[in-house]
Each structure stands twice: as structure tokens, then as C-alpha cells.
BALOBA-1460 file (C-alpha; in Angstrom, 3 decimals):
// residues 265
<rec num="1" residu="x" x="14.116" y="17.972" z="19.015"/>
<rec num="2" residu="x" x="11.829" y="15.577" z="21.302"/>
<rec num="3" residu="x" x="10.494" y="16.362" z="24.295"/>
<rec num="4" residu="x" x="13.156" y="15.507" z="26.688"/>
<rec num="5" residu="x" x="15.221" y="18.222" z="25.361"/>
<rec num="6" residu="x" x="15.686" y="21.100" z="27.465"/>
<rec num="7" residu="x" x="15.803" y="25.084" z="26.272"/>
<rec num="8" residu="x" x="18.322" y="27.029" z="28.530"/>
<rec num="9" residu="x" x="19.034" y="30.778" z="28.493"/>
<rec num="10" residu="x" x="21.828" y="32.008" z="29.777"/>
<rec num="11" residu="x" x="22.983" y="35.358" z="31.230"/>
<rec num="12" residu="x" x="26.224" y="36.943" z="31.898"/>
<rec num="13" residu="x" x="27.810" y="40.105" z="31.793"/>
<rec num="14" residu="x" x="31.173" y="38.557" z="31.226"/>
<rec num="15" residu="x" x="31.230" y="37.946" z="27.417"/>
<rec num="16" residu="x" x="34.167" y="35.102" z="27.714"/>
<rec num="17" residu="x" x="32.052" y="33.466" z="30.593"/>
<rec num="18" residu="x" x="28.790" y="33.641" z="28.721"/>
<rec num="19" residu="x" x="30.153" y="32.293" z="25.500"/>
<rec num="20" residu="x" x="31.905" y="29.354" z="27.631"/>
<rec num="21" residu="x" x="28.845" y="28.362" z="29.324"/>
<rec num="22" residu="x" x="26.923" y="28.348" z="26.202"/>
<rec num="23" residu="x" x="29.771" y="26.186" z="24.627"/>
<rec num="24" residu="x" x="29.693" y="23.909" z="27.397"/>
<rec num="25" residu="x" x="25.729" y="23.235" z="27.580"/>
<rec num="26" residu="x" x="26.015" y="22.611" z="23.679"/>
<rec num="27" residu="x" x="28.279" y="19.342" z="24.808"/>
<rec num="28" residu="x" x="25.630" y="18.379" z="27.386"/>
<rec num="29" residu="x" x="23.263" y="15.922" z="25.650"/>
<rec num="30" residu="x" x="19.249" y="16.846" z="26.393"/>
<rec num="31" residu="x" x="20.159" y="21.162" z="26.481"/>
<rec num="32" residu="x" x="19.350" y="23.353" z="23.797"/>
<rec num="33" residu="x" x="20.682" y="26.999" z="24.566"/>
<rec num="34" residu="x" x="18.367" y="29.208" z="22.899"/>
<rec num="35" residu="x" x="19.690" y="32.644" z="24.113"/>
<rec num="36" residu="x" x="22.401" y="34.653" z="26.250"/>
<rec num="37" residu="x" x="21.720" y="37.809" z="27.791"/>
<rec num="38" residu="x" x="24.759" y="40.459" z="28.941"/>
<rec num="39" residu="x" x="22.501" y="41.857" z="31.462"/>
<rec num="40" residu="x" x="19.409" y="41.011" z="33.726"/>
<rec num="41" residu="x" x="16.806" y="43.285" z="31.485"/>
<rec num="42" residu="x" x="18.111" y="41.076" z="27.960"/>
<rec num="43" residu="x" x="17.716" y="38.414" z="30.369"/>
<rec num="44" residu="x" x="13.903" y="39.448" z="30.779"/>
<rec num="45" residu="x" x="12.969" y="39.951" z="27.541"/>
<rec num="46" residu="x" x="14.800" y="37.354" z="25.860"/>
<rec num="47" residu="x" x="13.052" y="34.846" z="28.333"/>
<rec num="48" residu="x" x="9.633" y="36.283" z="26.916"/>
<rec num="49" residu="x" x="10.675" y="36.071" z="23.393"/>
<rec num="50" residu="x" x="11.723" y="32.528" z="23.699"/>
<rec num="51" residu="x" x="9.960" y="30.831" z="27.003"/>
<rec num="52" residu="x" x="13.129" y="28.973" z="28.028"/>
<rec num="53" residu="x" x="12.695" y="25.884" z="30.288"/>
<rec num="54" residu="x" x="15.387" y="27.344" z="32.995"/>
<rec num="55" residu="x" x="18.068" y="29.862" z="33.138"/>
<rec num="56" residu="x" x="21.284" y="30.107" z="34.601"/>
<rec num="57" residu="x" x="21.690" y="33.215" z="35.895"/>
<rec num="58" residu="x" x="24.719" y="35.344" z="36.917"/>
<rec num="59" residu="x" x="23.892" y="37.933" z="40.062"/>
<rec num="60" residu="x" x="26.344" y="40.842" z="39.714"/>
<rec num="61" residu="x" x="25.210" y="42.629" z="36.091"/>
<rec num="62" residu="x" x="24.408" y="46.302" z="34.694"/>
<rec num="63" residu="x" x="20.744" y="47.587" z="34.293"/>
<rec num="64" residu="x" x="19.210" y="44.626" z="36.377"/>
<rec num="65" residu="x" x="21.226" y="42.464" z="38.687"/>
<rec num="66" residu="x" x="20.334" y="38.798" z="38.332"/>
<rec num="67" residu="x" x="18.138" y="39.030" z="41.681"/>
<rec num="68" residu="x" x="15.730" y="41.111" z="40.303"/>
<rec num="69" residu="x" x="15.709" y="39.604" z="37.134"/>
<rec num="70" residu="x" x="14.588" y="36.328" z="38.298"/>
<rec num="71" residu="x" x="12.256" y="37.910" z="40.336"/>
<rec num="72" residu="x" x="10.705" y="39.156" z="36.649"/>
<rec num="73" residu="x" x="11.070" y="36.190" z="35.591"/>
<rec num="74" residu="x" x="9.253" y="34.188" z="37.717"/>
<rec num="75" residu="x" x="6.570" y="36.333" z="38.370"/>
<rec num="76" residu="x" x="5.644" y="36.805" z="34.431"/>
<rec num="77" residu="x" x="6.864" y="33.243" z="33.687"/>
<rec num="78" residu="x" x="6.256" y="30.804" z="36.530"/>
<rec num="79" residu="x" x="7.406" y="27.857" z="34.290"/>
<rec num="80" residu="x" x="10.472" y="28.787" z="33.433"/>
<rec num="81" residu="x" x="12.884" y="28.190" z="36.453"/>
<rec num="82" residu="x" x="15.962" y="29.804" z="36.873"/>
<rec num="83" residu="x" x="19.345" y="28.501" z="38.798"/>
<rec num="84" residu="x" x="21.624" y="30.797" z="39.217"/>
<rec num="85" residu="x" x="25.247" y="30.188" z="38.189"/>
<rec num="86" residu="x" x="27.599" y="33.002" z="40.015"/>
<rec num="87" residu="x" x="31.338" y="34.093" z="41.779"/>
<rec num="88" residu="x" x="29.633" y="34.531" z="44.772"/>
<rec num="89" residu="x" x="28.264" y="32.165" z="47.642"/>
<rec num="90" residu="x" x="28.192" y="34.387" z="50.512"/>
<rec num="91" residu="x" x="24.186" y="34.989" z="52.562"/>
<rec num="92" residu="x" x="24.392" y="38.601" z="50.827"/>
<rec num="93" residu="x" x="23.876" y="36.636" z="47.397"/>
<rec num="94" residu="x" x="22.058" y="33.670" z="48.153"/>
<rec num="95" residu="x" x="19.180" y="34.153" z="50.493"/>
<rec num="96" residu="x" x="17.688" y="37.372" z="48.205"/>
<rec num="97" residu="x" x="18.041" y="34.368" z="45.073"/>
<rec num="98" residu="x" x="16.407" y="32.174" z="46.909"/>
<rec num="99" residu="x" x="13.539" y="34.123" z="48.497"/>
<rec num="100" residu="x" x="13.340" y="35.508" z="44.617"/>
<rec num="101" residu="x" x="12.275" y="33.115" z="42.827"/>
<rec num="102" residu="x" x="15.859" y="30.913" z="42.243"/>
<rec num="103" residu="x" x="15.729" y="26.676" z="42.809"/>
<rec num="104" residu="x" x="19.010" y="26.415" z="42.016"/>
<rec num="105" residu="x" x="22.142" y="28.032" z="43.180"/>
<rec num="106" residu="x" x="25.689" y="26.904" z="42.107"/>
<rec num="107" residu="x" x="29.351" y="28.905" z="42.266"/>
<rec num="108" residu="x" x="31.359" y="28.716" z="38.790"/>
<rec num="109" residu="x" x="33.734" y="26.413" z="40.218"/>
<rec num="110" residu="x" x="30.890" y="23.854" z="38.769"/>
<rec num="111" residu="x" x="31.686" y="21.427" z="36.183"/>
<rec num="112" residu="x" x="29.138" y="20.210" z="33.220"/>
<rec num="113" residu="x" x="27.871" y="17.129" z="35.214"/>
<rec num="114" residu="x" x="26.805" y="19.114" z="38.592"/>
<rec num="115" residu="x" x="25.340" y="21.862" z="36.054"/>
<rec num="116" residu="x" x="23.270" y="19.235" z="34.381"/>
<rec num="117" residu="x" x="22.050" y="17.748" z="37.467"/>
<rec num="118" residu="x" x="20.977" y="20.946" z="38.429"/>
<rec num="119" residu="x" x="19.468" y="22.031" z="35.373"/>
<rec num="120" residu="x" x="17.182" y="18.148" z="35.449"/>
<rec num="121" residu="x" x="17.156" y="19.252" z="39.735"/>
<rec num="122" residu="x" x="14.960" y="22.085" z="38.727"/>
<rec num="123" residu="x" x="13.037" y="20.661" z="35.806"/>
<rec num="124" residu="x" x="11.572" y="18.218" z="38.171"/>
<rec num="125" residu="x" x="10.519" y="20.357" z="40.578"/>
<rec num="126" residu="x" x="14.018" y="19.518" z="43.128"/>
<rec num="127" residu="x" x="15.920" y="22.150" z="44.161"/>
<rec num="128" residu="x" x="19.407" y="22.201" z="42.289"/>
<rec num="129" residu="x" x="21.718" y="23.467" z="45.178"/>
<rec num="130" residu="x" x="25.425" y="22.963" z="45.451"/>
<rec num="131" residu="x" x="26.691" y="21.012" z="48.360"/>
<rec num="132" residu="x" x="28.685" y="23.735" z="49.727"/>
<rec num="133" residu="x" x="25.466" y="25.858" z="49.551"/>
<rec num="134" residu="x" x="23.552" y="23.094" z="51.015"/>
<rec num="135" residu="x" x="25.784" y="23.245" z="54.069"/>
<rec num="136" residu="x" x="25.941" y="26.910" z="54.417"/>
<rec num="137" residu="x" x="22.303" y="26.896" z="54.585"/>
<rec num="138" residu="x" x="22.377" y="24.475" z="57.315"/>
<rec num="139" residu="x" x="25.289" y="26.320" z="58.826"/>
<rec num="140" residu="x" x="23.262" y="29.431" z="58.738"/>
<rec num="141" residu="x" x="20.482" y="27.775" z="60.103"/>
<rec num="142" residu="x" x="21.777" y="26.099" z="62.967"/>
<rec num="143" residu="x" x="23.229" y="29.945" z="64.069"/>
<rec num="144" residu="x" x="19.927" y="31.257" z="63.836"/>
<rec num="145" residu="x" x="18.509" y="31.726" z="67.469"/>
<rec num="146" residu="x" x="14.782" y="30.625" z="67.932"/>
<rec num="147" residu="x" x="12.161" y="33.787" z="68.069"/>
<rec num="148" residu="x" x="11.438" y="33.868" z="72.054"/>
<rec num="149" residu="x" x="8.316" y="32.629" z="73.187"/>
<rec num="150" residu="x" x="6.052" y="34.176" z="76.466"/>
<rec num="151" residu="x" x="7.427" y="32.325" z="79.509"/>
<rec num="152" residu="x" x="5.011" y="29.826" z="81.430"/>
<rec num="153" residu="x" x="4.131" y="30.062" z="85.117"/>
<rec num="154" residu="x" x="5.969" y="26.601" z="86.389"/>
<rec num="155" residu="x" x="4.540" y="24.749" z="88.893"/>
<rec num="156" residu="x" x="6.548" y="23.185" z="91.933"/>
<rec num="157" residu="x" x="8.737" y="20.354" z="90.642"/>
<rec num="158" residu="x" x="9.621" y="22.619" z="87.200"/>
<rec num="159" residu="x" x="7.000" y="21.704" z="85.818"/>
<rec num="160" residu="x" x="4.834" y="24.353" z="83.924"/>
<rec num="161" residu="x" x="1.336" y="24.839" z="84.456"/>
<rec num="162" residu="x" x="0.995" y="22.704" z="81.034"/>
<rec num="163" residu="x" x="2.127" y="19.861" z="82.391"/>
<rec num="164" residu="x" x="5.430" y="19.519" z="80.507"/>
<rec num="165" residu="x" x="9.406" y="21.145" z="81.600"/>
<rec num="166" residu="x" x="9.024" y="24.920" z="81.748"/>
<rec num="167" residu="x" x="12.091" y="26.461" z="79.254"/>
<rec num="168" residu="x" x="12.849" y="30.115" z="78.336"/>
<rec num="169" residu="x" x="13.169" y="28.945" z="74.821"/>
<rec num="170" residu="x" x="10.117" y="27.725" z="72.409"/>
<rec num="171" residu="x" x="9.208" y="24.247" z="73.078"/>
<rec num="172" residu="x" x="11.562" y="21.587" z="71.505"/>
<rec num="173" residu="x" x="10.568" y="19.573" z="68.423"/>
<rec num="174" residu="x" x="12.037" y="16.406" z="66.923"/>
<rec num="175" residu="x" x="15.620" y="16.351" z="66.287"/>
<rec num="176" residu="x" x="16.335" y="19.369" z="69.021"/>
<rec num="177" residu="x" x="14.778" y="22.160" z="66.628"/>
<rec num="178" residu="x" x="12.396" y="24.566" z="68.288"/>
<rec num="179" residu="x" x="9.567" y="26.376" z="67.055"/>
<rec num="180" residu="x" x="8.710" y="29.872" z="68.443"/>
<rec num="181" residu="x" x="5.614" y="29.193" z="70.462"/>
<rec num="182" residu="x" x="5.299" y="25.487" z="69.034"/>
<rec num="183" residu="x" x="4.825" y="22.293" z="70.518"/>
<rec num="184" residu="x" x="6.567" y="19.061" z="70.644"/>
<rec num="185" residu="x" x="4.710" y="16.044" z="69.002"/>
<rec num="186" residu="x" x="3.132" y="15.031" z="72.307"/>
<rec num="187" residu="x" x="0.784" y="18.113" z="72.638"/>
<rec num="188" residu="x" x="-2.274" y="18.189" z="71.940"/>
<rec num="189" residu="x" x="-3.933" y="20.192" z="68.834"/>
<rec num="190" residu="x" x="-4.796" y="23.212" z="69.630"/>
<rec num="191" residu="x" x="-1.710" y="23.731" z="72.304"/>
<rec num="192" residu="x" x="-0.760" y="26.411" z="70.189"/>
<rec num="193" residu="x" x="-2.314" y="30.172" z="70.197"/>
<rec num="194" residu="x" x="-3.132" y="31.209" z="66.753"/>
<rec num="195" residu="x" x="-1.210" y="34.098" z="65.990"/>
<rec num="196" residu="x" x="2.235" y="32.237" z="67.805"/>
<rec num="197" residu="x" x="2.842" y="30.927" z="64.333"/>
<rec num="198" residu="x" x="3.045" y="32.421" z="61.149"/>
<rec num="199" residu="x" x="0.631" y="32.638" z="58.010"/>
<rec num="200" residu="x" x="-1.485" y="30.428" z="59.977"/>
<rec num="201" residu="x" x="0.846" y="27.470" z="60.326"/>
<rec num="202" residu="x" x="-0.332" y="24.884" z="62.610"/>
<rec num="203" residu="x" x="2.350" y="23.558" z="65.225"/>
<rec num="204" residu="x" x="2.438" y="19.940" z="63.261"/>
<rec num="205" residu="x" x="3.098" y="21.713" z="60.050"/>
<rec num="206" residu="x" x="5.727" y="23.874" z="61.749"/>
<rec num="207" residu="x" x="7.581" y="20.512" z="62.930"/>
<rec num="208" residu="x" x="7.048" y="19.166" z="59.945"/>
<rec num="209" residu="x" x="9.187" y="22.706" z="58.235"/>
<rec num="210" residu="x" x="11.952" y="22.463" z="61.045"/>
<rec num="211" residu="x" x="12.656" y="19.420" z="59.936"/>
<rec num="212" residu="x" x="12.510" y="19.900" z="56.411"/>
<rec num="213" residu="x" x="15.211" y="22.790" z="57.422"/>
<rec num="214" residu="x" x="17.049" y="20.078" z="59.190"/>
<rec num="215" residu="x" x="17.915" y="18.261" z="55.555"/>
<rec num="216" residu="x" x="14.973" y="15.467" z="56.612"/>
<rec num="217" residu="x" x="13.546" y="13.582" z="53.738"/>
<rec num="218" residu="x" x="9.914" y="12.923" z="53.774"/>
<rec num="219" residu="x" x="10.267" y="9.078" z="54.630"/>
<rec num="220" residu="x" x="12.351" y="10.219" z="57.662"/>
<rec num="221" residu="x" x="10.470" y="12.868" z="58.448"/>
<rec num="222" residu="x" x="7.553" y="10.243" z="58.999"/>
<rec num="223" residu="x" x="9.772" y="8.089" z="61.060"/>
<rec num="224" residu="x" x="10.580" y="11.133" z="63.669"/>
<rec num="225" residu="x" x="7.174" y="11.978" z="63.730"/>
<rec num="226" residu="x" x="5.311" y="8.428" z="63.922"/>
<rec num="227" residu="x" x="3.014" y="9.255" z="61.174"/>
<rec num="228" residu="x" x="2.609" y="8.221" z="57.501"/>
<rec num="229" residu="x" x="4.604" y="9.507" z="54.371"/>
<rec num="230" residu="x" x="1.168" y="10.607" z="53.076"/>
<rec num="231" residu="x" x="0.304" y="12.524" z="56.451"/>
<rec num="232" residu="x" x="3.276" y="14.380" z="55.388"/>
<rec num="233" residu="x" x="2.988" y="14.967" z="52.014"/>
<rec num="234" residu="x" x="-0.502" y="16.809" z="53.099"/>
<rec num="235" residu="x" x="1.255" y="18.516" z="55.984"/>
<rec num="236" residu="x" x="3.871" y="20.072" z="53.269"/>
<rec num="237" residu="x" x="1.755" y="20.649" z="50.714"/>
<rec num="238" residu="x" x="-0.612" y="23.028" z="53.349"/>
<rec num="239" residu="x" x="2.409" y="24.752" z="54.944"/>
<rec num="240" residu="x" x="4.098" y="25.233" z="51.479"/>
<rec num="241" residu="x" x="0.258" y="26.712" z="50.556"/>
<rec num="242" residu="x" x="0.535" y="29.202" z="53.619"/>
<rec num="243" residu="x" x="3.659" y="30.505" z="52.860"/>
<rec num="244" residu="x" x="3.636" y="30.905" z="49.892"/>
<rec num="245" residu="x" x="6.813" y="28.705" z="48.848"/>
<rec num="246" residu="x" x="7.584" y="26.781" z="45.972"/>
<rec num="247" residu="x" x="10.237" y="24.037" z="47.159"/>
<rec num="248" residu="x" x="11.993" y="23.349" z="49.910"/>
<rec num="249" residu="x" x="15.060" y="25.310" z="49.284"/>
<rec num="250" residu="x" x="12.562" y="28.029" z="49.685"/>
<rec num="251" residu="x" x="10.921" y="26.904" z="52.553"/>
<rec num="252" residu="x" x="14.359" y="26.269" z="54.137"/>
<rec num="253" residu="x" x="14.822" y="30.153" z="53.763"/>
<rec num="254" residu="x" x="11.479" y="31.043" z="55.244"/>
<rec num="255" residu="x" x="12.360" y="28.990" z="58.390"/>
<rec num="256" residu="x" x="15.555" y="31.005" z="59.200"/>
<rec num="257" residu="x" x="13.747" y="34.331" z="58.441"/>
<rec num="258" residu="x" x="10.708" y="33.026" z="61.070"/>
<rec num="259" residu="x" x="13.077" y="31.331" z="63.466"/>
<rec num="260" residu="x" x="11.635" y="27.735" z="63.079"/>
<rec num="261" residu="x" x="14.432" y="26.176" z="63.489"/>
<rec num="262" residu="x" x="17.706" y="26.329" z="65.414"/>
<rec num="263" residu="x" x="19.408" y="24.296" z="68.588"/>
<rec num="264" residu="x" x="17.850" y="24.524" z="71.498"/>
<rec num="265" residu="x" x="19.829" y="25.837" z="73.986"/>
């Protein structure tokens, strides 16, 4: 065993499905499986008998549903990482995963090559999400209507009284996303009230989320903003700080529940 092998729990109420995954990850070269669980609470305790690198997790099992489990789990063990493998891909199932703990989230339909990218995903600190849970996240997303913002006196010509077009939206940011009570790139800092945003994010670092939510890279989140990939490296690393998130699948989660993000209408 050298270091680039990886230790994988599994858990699964259904005994067939458990034993196939496990038979599957032995094929998989770089996995060790070093437990299965039938249930979320075996899940718990054999992930602090045997510190697994990441576990696949089912959702729907007796004594503790997968959900809760990983919330254990990653409260007691922040380095272990869990993805969880399940039936079900509706927003039921996958935002409480997400906002528990999960950086991965695939449907069974998965074969042994997306599991394994996945499974290396979340070892290197990516989130390992399926495509079609990808898109329903941006689907979800981009049905999500923007938190309204206090309207602004406009001055004659439609112009508001800070000098830019009055809306009774928030304020548009790059790539038609709004931000409740934000600013677009051209304001000033310090446009923005304090308590219009929250956990104290600033209205740059609240762009710089929205577009995160939008699917943007770093690189191109740079290029919409006119800054440098470094500016926004520091800009995630503070908003990820204040909200307490750990990626960006999370952080795409904690936009739709905030409303920073959606089309502008």
C-alpha cells in the first residue's frame, strides 16, 4: 500500500448494492475498501474505527439516513470526505447533502470511471458532482428569484439618486446575476450598506459567489471582473471564510438559499 492509495467506506442498506459497489471499487486501481455499513450509525462508527479517506454514501437507510450521517461524519472527521452515491437526484435529496457536509453527489446509474473521478474529485479538494446534478443546480439556480432590495428615489431621466438606472430588482452583476442589495463592478466600495449582505460579505466578494454559482472558473471569473486570478483567489478564500463553506458546490448552495444569484428580470 503507498500513499496514493485511497481507503473508501461504503454504506448501503441494500446488501446486493453494497456488496456490488464494494466489488466494483476492488477493480478500480488506487481504492482500498476498508468497510461497508447497512445503515448511517455503522456508517459512523465504522468511519471512526477505520478513518477512511471518503465514503460513498447512500441517503435513504434505517437508524440514520445518509444526511445525517455525513453530517457526523464531517463534523467528528473533517478529513474524511464523503460523496454520496444514491436512487435519488431530486432538491429534496441533494441540497440537505450538500449543505451537510457531502462534495460529491452521483445517482447509481454511475459507472466505475465517473465513480473514480469523483472519489480523486473529492480527494483533491474538487467537488465530485454528476453532470446531471451539475445542471440541476444551475437549473435550480437560475429559478431562484433575487431577495428584493429597498427601492431608490430616481431622479428625472430614470436615473436614481446614485447616479446609475433605478430597477426594482438588486443591482445587476456580471453575466446578468444580481445580488440582493449589491453592486455592479463599477460602484464604488462602500456602495453597499453593511447588513444588505450576508455574514459580512462585501459586494465584490458577492460578485465574485454569483459567478462562481454561474459555473465560472477562476481564470474567467478574472476576465468578467478585470482583475487578477490572485485578486480572486483572496476574494474566495474570504467569502468561503464568512460563510462558512468548504467548496464551491457548497457555496453554490449558499447562493440559492441567500438569493445571490438568479436572472435579472
Amino acid at each position: 500500500m503507498t500513499d496514493a492509495v485511497t481507503r473508501v467506506l461504503v454504506a448501503d442498506d441494500q446488501t446486493v448494492v453494497r456488496e456490488g459497489i464494494v466489488m466494483l471499487l476492488g477493480l478500480l486501481p488506487g481504492i482500498e475498501v476498508v468497510g461497508a455499513a447497512a445503515d448511517g450509525e455503522e456508517a459512523v462508527a465504522l468511519v471512526e474505527r477505520h478513518h477512511p479517506d471518503v465514503v460513498l454514501m447512500d441517503l435513504r437507510m434505517p437508524r440514520v439516513d445518509g444526511v445525517e450521517a455525513t453530517r457526523r461524519i464531517r463534523s467528528a472527521h473533517p478529513g474524511t470526505e464523503v460523496v454520496v452515491l444514491t436512487t435519488y437526484a431530486d432538491d429534496e435529496s441533494l441540497f440537505p447533502a450538500l449543505q451537510a457536509g457531502a462534495r460529491g453527489y452521483l445517482t447509481k446509474d454511475a459507472g466505475g470511471e465517473e465513480i473514480a473521478k469523483a472519489i480523486a474529485d473529492v480527494r483533491s479538494g474538487a467537488a465530485g458532482l454528476s453532470p446531471q446534478v451539475q445542471l440541476r443546480l444551475l437549473e435550480r439556480l437560475s429559478e431562484a428569484s433575487p431577495k428584493s432590495a429597498p427601492s431608490v428615489p430616481s431622479s428625472p431621466g430614470g436615473r436614481s439618486a446614485a447616479g446609475g438606472p433605478s430597477a426594482a430588482g438588486g443591482p445587476s452583476v456580471p453575466g446578468g446575476l444580481s445580488v440582493p442589495g449589491g453592486a455592479g463592478a463599477p460602484a464604488a466600495p462602500g456602495a453597499a450598506r453593511a447588513g444588505e449582505l450576508p455574514d459580512g460579505l462585501t459586494v465584490r466578494e458577492a460578485e465574485v459567489l454569483a459567478l462562481i454559482a454561474e459555473g465560472l472558473s477562476n481564470a474567467e471569473i478574472a476576465q468578467r471582473l478585470f482583475v487578477s486570478q490572485a485578486t480572486v483567489k483572496t476574494h474566495i478564500n474570504n467569502l468561503f471564510a464568512k460563510t462558512a463553506v468548504r467548496d464551491r458546490a457548497q457555496a453554490v448552495a449558499y447562493a440559492f438559499r441567500h438569493g445571490i444569484t438568479g436572472t435579472q428580470q
